[in-house]
Backbone as a chain_set.jsonl record, in Angstrom:
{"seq": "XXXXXXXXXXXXXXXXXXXXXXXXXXXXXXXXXXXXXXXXXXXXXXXXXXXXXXXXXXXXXXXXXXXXXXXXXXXXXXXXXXXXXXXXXXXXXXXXXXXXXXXXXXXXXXXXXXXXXXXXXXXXXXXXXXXXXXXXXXXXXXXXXXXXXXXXXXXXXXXXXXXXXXXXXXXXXXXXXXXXXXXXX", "coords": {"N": [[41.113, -4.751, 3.478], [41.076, -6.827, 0.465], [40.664, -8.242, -2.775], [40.993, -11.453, -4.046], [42.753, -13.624, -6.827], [42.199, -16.04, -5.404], [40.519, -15.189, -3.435], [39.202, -12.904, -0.733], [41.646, -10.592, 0.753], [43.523, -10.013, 3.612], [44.295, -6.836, 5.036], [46.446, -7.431, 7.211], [47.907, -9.773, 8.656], [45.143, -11.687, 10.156], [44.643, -11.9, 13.44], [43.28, -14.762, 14.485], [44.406, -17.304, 13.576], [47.186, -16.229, 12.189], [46.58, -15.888, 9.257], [47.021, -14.43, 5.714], [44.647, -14.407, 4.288], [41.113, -15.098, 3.498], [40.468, -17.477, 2.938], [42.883, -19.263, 3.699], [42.239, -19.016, 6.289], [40.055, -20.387, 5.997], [40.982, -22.98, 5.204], [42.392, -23.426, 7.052], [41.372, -23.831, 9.329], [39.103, -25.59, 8.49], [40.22, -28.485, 7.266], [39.151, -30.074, 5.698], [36.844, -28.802, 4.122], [35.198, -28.083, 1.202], [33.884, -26.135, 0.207], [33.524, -22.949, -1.314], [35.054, -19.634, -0.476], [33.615, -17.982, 2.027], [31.942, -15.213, 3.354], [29.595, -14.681, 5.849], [31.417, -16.011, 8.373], [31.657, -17.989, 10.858], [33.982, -18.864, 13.649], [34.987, -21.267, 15.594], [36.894, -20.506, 18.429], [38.285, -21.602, 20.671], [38.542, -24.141, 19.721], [39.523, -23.76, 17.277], [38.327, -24.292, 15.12], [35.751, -23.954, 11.778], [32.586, -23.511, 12.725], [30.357, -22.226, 11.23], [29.24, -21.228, 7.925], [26.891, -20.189, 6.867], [24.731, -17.617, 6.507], [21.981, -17.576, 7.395], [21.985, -19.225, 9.483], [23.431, -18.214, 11.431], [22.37, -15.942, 11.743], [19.962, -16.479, 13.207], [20.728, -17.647, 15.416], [21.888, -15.759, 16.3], [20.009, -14.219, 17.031], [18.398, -15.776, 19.232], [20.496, -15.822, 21.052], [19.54, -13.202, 22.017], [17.33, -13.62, 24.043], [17.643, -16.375, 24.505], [15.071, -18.887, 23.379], [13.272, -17.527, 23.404], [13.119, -14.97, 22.355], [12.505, -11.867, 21.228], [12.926, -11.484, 18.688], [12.167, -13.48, 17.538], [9.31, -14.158, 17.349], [6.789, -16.678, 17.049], [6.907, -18.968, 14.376], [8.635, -16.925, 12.947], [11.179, -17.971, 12.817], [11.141, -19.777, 10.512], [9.626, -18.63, 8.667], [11.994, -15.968, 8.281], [13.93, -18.248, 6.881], [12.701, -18.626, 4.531], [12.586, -16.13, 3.331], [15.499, -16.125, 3.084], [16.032, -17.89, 1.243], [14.09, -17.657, -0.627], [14.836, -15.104, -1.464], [16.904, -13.611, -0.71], [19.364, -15.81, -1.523], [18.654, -16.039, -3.881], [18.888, -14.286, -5.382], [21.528, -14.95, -5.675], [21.838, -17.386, -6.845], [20.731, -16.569, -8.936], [23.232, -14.769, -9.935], [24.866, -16.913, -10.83], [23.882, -19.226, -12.404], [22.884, -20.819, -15.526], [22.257, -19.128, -18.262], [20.283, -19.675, -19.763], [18.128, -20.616, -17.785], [18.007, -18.174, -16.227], [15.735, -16.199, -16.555], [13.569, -17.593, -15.248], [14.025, -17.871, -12.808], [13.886, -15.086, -12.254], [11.591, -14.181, -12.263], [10.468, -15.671, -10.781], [11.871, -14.29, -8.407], [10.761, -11.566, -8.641], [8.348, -11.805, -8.243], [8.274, -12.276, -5.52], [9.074, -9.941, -4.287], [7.077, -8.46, -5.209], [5.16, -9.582, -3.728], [5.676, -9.053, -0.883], [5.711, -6.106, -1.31], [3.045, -6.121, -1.345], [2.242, -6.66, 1.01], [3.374, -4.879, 2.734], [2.356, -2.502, 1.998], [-0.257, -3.061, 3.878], [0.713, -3.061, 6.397], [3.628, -2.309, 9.09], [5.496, -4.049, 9.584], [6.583, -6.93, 8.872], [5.729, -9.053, 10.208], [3.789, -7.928, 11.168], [2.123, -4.78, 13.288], [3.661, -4.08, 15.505], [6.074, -5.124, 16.085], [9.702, -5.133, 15.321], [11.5, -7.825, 13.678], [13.182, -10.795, 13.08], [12.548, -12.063, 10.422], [12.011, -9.748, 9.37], [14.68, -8.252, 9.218], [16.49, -9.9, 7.607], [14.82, -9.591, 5.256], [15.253, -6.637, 5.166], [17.987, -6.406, 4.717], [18.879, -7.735, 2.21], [17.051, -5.885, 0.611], [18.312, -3.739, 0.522], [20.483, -3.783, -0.449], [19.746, -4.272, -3.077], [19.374, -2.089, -5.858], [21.076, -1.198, -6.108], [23.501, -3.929, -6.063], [22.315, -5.93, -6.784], [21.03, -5.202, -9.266], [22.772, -3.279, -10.314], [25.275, -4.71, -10.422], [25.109, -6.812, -10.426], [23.28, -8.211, -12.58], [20.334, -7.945, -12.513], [17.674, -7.637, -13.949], [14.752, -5.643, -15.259], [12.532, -5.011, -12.854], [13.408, -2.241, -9.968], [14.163, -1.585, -6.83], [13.545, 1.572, -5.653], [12.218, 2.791, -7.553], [9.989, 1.075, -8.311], [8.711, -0.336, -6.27], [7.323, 1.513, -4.02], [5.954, 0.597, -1.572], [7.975, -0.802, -0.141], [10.338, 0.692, -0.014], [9.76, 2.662, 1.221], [9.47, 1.144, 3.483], [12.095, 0.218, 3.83], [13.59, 2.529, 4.59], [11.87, 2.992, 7.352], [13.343, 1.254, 8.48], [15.896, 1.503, 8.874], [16.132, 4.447, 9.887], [15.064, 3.546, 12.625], [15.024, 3.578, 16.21], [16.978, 1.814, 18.448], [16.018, 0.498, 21.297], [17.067, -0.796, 24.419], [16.639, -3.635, 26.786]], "CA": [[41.245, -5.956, 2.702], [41.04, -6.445, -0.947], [40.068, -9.53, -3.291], [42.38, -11.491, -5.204], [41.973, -14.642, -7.372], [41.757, -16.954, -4.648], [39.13, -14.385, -2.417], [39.619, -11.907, 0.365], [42.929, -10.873, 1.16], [43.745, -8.843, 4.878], [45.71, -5.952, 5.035], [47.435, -7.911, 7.936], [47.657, -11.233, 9.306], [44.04, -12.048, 11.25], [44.591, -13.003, 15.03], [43.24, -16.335, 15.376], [45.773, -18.133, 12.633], [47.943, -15.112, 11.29], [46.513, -15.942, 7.942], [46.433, -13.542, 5.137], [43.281, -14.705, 3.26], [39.866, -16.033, 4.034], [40.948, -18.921, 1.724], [43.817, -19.454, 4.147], [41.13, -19.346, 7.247], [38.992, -21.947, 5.503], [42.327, -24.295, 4.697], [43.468, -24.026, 8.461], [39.79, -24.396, 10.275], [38.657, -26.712, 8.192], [40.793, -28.657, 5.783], [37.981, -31.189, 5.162], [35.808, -28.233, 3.388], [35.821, -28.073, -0.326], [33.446, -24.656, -0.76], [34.032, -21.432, -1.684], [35.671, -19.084, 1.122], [32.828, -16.989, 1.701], [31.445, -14.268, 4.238], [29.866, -14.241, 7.359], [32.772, -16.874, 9.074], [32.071, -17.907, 11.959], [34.827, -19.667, 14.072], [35.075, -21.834, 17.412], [38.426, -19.754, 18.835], [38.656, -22.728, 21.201], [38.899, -25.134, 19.162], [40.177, -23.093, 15.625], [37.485, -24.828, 13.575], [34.898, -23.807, 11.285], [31.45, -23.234, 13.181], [29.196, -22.317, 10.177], [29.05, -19.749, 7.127], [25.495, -19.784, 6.692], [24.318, -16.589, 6.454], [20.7, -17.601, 7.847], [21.874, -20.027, 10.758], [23.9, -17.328, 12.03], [21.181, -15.288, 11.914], [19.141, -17.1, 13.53], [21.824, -18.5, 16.2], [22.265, -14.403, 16.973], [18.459, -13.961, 17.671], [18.333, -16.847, 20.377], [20.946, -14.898, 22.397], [18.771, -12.037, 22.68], [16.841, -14.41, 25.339], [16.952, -17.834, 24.792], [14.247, -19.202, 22.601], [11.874, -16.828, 23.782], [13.902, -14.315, 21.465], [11.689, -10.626, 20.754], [12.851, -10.942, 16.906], [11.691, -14.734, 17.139], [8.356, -14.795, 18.104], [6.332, -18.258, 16.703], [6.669, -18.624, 12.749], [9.398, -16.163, 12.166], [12.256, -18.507, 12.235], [10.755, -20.552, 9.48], [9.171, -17.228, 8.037], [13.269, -15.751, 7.893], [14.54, -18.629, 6.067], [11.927, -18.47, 3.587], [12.888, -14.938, 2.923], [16.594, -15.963, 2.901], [16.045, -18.854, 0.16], [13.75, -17.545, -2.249], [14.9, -13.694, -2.077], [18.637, -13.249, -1.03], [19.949, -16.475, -1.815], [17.265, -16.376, -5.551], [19.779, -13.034, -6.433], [23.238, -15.138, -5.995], [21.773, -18.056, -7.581], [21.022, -15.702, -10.842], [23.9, -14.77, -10.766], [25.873, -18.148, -11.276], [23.431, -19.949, -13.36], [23.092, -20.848, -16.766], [21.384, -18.38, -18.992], [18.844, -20.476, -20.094], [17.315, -20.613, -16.436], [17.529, -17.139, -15.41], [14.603, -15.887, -16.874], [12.649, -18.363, -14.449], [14.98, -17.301, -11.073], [14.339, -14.138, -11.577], [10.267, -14.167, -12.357], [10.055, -16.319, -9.081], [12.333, -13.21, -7.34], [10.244, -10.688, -8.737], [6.752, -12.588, -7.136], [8.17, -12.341, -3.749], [9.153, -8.495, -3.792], [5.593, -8.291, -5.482], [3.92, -10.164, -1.998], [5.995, -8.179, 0.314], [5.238, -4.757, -1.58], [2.045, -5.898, -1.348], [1.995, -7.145, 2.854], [3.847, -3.765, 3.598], [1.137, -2.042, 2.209], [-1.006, -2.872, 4.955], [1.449, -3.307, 8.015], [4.772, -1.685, 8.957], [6.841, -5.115, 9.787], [6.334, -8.333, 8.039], [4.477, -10.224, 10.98], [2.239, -7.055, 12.058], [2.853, -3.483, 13.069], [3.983, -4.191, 16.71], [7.585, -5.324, 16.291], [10.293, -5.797, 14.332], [11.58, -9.828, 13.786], [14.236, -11.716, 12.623], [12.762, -12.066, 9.093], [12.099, -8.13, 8.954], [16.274, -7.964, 8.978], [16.941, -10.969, 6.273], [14.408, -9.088, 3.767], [16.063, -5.385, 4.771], [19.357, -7.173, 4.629], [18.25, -7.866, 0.876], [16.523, -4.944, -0.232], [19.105, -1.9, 0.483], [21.856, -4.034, -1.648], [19.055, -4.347, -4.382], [19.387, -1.218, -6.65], [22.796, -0.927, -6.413], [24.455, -4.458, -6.178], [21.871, -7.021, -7.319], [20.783, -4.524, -10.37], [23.612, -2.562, -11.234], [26.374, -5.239, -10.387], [24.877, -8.558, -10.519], [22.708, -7.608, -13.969], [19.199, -8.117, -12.852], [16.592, -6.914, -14.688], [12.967, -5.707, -14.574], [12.021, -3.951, -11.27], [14.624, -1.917, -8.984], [13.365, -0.65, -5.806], [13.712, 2.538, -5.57], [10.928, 3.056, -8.59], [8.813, -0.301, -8.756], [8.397, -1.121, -4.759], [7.262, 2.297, -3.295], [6.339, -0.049, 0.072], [9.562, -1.301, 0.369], [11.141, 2.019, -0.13], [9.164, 3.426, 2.711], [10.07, 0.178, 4.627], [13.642, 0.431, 3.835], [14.122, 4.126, 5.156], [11.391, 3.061, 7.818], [14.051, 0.57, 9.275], [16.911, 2.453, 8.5], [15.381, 5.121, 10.743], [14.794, 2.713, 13.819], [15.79, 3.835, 17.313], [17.086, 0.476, 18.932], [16.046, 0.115, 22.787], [17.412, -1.741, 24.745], [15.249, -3.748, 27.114]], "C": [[40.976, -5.702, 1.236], [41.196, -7.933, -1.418], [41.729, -9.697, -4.532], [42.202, -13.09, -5.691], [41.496, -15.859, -6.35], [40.414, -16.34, -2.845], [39.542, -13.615, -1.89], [40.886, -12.602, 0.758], [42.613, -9.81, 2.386], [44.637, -8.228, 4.59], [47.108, -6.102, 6.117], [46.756, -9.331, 8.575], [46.026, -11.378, 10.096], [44.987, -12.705, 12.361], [44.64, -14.052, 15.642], [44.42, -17.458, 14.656], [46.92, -17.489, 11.765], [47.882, -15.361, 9.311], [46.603, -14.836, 7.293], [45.651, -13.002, 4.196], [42.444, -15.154, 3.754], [40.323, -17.273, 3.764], [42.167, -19.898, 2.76], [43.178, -19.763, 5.705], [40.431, -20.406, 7.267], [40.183, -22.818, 5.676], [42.624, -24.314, 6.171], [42.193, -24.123, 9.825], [39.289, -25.667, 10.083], [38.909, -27.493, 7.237], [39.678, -29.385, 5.183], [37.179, -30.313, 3.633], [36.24, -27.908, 2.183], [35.228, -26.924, -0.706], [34.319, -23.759, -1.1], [34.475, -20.941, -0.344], [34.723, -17.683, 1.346], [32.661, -16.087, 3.477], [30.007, -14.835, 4.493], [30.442, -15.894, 7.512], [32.715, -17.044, 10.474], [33.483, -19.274, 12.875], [34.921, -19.788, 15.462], [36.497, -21.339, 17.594], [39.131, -20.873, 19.397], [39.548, -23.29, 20.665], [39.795, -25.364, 17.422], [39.456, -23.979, 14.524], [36.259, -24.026, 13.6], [33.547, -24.37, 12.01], [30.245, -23.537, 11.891], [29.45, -21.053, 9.108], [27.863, -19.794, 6.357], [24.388, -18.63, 7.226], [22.531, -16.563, 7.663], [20.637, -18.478, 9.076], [22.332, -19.2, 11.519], [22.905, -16.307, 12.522], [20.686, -14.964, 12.954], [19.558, -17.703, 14.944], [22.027, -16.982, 17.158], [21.33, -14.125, 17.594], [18.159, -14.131, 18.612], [19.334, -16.182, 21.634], [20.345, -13.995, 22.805], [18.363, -12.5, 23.955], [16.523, -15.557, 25.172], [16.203, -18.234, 23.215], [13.423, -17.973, 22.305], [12.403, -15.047, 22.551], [12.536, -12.929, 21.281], [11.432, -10.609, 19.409], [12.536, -12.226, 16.286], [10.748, -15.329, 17.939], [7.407, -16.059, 16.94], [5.974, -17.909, 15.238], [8.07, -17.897, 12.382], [10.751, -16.652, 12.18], [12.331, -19.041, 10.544], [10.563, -19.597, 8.074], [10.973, -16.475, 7.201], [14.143, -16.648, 6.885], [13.853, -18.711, 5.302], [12.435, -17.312, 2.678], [14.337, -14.979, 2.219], [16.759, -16.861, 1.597], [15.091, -18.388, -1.036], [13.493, -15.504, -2.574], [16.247, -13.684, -2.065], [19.607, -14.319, -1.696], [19.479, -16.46, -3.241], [18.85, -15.235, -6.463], [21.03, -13.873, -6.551], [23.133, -16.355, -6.978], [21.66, -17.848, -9.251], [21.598, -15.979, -11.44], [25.19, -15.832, -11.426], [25.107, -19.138, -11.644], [23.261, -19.937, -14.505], [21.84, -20.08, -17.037], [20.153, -18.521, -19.573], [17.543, -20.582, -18.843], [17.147, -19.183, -15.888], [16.505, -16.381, -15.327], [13.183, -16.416, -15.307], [13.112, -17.891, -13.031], [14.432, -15.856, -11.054], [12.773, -13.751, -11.93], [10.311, -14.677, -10.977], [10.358, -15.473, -8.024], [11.335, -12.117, -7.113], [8.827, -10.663, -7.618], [6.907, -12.538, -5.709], [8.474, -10.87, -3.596], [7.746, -8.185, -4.146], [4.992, -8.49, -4.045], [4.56, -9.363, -1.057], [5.729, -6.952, 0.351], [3.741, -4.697, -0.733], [1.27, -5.943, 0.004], [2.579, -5.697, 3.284], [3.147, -2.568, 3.299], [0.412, -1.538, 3.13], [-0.329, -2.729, 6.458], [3.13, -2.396, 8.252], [5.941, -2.475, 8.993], [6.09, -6.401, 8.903], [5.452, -9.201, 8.791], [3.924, -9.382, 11.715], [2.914, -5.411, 11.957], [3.783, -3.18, 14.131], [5.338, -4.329, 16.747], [8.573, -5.583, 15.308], [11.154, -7.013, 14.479], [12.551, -9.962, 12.911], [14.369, -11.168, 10.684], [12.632, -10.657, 8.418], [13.852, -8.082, 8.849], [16.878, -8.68, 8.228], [15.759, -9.853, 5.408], [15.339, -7.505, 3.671], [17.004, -5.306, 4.344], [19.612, -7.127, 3.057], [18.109, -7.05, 0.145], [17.728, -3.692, -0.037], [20.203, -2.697, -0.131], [21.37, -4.209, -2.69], [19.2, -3.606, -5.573], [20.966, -1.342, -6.956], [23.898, -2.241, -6.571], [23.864, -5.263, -6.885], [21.567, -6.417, -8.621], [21.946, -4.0, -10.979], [24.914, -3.599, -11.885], [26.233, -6.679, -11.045], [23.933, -8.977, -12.219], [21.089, -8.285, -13.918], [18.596, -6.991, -13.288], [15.506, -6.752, -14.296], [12.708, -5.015, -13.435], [13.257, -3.479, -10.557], [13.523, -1.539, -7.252], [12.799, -0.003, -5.656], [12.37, 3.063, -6.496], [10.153, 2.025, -9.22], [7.999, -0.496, -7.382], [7.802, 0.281, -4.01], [7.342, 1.543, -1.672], [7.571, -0.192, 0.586], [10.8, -0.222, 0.146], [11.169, 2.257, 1.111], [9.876, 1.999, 4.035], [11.577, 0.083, 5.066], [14.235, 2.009, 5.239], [13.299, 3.757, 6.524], [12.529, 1.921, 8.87], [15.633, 1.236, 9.709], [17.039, 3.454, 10.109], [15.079, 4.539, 12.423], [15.402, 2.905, 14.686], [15.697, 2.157, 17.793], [17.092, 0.518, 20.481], [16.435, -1.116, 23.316], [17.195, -2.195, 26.544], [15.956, -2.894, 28.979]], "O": [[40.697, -4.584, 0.804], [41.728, -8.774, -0.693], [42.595, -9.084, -5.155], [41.524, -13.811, -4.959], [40.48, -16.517, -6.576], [39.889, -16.855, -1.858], [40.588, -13.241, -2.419], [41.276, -13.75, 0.972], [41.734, -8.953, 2.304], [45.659, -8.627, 4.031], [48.179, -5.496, 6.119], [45.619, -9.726, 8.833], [46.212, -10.679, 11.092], [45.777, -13.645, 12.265], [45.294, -14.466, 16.599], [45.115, -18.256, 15.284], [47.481, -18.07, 10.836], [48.721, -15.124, 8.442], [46.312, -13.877, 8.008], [45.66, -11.952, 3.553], [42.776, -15.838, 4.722], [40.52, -18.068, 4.683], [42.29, -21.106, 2.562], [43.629, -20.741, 6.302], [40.192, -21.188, 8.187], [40.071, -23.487, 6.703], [43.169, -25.349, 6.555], [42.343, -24.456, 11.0], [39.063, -26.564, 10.894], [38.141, -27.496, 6.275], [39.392, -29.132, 4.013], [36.975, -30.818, 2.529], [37.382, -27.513, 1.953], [35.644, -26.402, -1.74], [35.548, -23.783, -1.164], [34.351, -21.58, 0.701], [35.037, -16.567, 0.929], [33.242, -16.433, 4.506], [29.329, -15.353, 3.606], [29.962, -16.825, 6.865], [33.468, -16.463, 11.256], [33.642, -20.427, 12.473], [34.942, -18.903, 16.317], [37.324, -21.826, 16.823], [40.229, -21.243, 18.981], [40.771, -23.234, 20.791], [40.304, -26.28, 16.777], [39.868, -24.284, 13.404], [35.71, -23.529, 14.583], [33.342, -25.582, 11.94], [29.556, -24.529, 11.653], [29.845, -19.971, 9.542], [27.882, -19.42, 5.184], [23.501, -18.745, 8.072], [22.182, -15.681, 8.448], [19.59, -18.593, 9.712], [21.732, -19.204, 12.593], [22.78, -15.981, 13.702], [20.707, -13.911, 13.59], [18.669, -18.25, 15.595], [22.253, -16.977, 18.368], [21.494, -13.745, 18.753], [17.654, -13.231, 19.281], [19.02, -16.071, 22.819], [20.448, -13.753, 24.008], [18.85, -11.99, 24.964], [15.424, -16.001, 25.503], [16.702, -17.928, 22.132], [13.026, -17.56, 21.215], [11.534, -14.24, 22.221], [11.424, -13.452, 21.207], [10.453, -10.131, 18.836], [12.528, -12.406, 15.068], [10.811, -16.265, 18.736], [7.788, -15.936, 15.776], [5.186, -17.052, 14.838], [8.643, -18.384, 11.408], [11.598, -15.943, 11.637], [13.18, -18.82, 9.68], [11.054, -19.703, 6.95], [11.174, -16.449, 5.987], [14.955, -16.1, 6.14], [14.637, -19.317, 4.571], [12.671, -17.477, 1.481], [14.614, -14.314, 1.22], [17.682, -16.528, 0.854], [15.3, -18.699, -2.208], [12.713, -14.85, -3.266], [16.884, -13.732, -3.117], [20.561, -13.909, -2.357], [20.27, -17.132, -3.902], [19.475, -15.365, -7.515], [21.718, -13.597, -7.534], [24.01, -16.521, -7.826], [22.098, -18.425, -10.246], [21.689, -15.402, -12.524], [26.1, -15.573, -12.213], [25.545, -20.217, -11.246], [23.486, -18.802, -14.923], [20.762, -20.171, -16.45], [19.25, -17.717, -19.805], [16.329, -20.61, -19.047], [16.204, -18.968, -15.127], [16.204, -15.845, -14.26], [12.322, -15.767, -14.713], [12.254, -17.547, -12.218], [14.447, -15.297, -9.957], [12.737, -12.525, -11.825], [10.155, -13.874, -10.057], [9.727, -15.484, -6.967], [10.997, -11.697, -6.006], [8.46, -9.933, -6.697], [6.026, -12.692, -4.863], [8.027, -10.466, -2.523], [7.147, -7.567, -3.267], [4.439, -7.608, -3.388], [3.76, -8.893, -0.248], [5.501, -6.376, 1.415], [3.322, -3.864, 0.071], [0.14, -5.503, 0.215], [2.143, -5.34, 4.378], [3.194, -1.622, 4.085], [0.231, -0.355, 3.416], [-0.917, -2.318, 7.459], [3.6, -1.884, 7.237], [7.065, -2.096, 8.661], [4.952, -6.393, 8.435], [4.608, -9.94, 8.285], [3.51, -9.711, 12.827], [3.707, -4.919, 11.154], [4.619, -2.287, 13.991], [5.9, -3.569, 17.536], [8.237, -6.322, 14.383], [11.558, -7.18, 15.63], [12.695, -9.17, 11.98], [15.189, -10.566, 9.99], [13.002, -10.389, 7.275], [14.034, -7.573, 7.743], [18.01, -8.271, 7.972], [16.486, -9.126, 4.731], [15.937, -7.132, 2.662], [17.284, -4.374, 3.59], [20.572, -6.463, 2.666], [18.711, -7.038, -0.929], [17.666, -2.718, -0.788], [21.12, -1.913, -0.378], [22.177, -4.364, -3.607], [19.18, -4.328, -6.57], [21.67, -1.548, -7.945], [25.002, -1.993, -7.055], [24.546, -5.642, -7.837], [21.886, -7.25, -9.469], [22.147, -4.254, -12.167], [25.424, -3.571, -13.005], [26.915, -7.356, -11.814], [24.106, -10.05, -12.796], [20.604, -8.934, -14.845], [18.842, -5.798, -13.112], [15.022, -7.326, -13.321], [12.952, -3.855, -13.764], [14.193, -4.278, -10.509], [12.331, -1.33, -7.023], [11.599, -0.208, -5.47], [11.548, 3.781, -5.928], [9.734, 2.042, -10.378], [6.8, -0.773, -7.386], [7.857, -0.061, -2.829], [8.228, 1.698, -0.831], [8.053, 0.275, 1.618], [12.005, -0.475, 0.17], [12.081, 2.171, 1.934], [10.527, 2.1, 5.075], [12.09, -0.065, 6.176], [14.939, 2.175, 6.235], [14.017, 4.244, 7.396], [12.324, 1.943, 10.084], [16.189, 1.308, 10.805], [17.759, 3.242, 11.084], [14.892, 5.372, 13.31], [16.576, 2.571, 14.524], [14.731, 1.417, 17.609], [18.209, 0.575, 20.997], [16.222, -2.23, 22.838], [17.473, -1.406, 27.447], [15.166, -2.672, 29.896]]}, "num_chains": 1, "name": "protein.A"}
């Protein structure tokens, strides 16, 4: 695929509506919707409408299949805990970058304060809610941090701290997830 003024284009028709744009996905799921045509998309096949493209319900919606409620990567707190993470770290970088200049200063002090508290929680622990497992909101902050140096800094034009040489924790946490054999139960 490849971008073009009106968003993602396919290199061939998609499957469910032989469209050959997201933009063209959105318009024939859901004419009602007036956003942007963004990524992750999910769609009822059924029914050929628009589900959700909220990055953090999806999430969160994926977790619950593991088993139910009772979820491994959603034990008590870390739903709430994950969208926390997703609103004032990943969503803090897109808001940056499409606000007025006069405000960013303030967006991106408030960003900095939360890689600060997590440097400073991974410190002591190896996951975000202990050392025992890894959770939901451990994969919204990793999610975050390994596009940090390179898309939110280089691309997106924040300033002030990168990863790689401000966060040592979250270095080690990065590569420490990275690294993760995945069993399966």
């Amino acid at each position: 695929g490849q971008t073009a003024a009106d968003g993602f284009v396919f290199d061939a028709p998609e499957p469910e509506f032989g469209a050959l744009s997201l933009q063209q996905v959105y318009q024939l799921s859901s004419p009602q919707y007036t956003g942007k045509s963004t990524v992750p998309l999910l769609l009822d096949t059924t029914t050929k409408s628009m589900v959700s493209n909220e990055s953090i319900d999806l999430a969160v919606a994926l977790a619950k299949t593991e088993n139910g409620d009772k979820s491994s990567l959603l034990p008590e707190g870390a739903e709430e805990l994950a969208r926390d993470i997703s609103s004032h770290i990943t969503l803090a970088v897109y808001k940056f970058l499409f606000i007025e200049k006069e405000v960013k200063t303030s967006v991106l002090e408030k960003l900095l304060l939360q890689l600060d508290h997590y440097e400073g929680l991974l410190q002591k622990q190896r996951y975000i809610m202990g050392d025992e497992q890894i959770t939901l909101p451990d994969c919204v902050l990793w999610s975050s941090l390994i596009r940090y140096d390179n898309v939110y800094v280089r691309q997106f034009g924040l300033t002030g701290k990168t990863i790689r040489k401000d966060y040592p924790a979250l270095t080690q946490y990065i590569k420490r997830i990275w690294n993760l054999e995945i069993r399966s139960g």
